[in-house]
C-alpha positions in Angstrom: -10.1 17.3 7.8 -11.5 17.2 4.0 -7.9 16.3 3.1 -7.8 13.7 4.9 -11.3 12.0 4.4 -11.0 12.8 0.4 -8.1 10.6 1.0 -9.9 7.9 2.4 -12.1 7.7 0.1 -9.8 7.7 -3.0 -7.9 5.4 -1.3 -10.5 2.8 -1.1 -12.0 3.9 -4.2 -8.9 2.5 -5.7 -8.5 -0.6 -3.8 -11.9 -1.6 -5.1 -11.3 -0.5 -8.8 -8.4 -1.9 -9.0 -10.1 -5.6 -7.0 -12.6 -5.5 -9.3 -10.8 -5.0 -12.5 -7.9 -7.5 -11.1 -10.5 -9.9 -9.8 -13.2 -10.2 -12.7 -9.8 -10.6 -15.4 -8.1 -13.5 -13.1 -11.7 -14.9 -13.2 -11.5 -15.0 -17.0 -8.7 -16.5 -17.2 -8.7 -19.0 -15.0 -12.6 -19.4 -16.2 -13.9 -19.5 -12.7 -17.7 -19.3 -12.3 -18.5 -16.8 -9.6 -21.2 -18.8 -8.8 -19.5 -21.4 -7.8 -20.3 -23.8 -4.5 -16.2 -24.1 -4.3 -13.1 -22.5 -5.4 -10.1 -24.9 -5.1 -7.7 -23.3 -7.7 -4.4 -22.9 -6.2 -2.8 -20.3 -8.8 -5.8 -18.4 -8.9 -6.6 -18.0 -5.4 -3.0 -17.5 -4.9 -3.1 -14.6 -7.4 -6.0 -13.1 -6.3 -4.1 -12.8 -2.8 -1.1 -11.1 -4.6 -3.7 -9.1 -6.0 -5.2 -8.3 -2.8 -1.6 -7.2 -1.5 -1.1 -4.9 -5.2 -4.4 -3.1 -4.2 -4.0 -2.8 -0.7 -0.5 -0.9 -1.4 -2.2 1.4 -4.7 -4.8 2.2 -2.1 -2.4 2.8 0.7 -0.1 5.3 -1.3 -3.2 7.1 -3.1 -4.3 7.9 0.2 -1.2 9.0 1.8 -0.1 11.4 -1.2 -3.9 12.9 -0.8 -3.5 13.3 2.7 0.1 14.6 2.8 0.5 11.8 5.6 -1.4 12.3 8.1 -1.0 8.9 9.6 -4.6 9.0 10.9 -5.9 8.2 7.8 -3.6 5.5 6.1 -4.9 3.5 9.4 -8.1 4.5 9.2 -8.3 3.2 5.3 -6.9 -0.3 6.5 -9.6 -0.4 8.9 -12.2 -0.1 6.7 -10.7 -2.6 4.1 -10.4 -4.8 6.9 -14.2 -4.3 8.2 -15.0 -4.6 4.5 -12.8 -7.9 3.9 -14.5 -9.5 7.4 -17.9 -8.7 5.4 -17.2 -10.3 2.5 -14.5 -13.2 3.7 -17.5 -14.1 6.3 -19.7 -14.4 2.8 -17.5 -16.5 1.2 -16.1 -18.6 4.0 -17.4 -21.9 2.7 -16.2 -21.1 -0.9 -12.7 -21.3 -0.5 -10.2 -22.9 1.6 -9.0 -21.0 4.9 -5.6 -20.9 3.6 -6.7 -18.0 1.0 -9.1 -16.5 3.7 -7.0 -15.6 6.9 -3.6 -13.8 4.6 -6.4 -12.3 2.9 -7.4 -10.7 6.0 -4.2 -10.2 7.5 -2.6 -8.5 5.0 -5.5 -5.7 3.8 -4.0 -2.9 6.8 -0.2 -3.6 6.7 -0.2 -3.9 3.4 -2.1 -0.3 2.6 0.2 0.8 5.8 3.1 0.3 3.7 2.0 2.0 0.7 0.7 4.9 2.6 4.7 5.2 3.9 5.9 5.0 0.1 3.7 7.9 -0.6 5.1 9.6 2.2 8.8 8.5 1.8 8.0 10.2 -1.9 6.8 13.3 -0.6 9.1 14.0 1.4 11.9 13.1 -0.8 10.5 15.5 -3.7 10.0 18.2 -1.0 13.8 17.7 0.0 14.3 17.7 -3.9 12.9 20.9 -4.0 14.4 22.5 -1.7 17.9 22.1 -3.5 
């Protein structure tokens, strides 16, 4: 049960690291002012949902190789980066167009589902390894 909610944890730890880092250097680039009434930028917003997919599988695989996958807690990681994307998509909604906001949302659990299966697919294949 520690296992597993360690997992969790690193597993969204990383998404948000990873967000953040990702989020506040697109930013820079593309010089966007967070405090903007409107975002409109097509290539950034567009990145920043490729970045959103990126994080979702890092945090996906960190938590299935922590929890040795126990399914429970890959979907129980996409819930709560979906609960947490609804939070701040639902701050944000006016700020940018719904075409960023709804594969956004869509994609946070599949896309950490599919990670945590990679980190399993590799564990599995080492133990096999292994066992040679």
């Amino acid at each position: 049960m520690t296992r597993i909610v360690l997992a969790i944890i690193a597993g969204y730890a990383a998404w948000t690291v990873l967000w953040l880092a990702g989020g506040l250097s697109l930013m820079a680039v593309f010089t966007i002012d967070p405090t903007a009434e409107r975002i409109d930028n097509t290539i950034y917003l567009g990145l920043a949902l490729g970045l959103s997919v990126a994080c979702s599988l890092v945090g996906g695989f960190t938590c299935g190789a922590i929890a040795r996958c126990k399914t429970s807690a890959g979907w129980i990681l996409g819930t709560l980066l979906l609960l947490t994307g609804v939070v701040v998509q639902g701050s944000a909604w006016s700020s940018m167009p719904l075409w960023y906001h709804l594969p956004f949302l869509v994609l946070l659990e599949p896309m950490a589902m599919v990670g945590f299966w990679f980190a399993c697919r590799k564990l599995r294949r080492d133990a096999n390894e292994h066992q040679r």
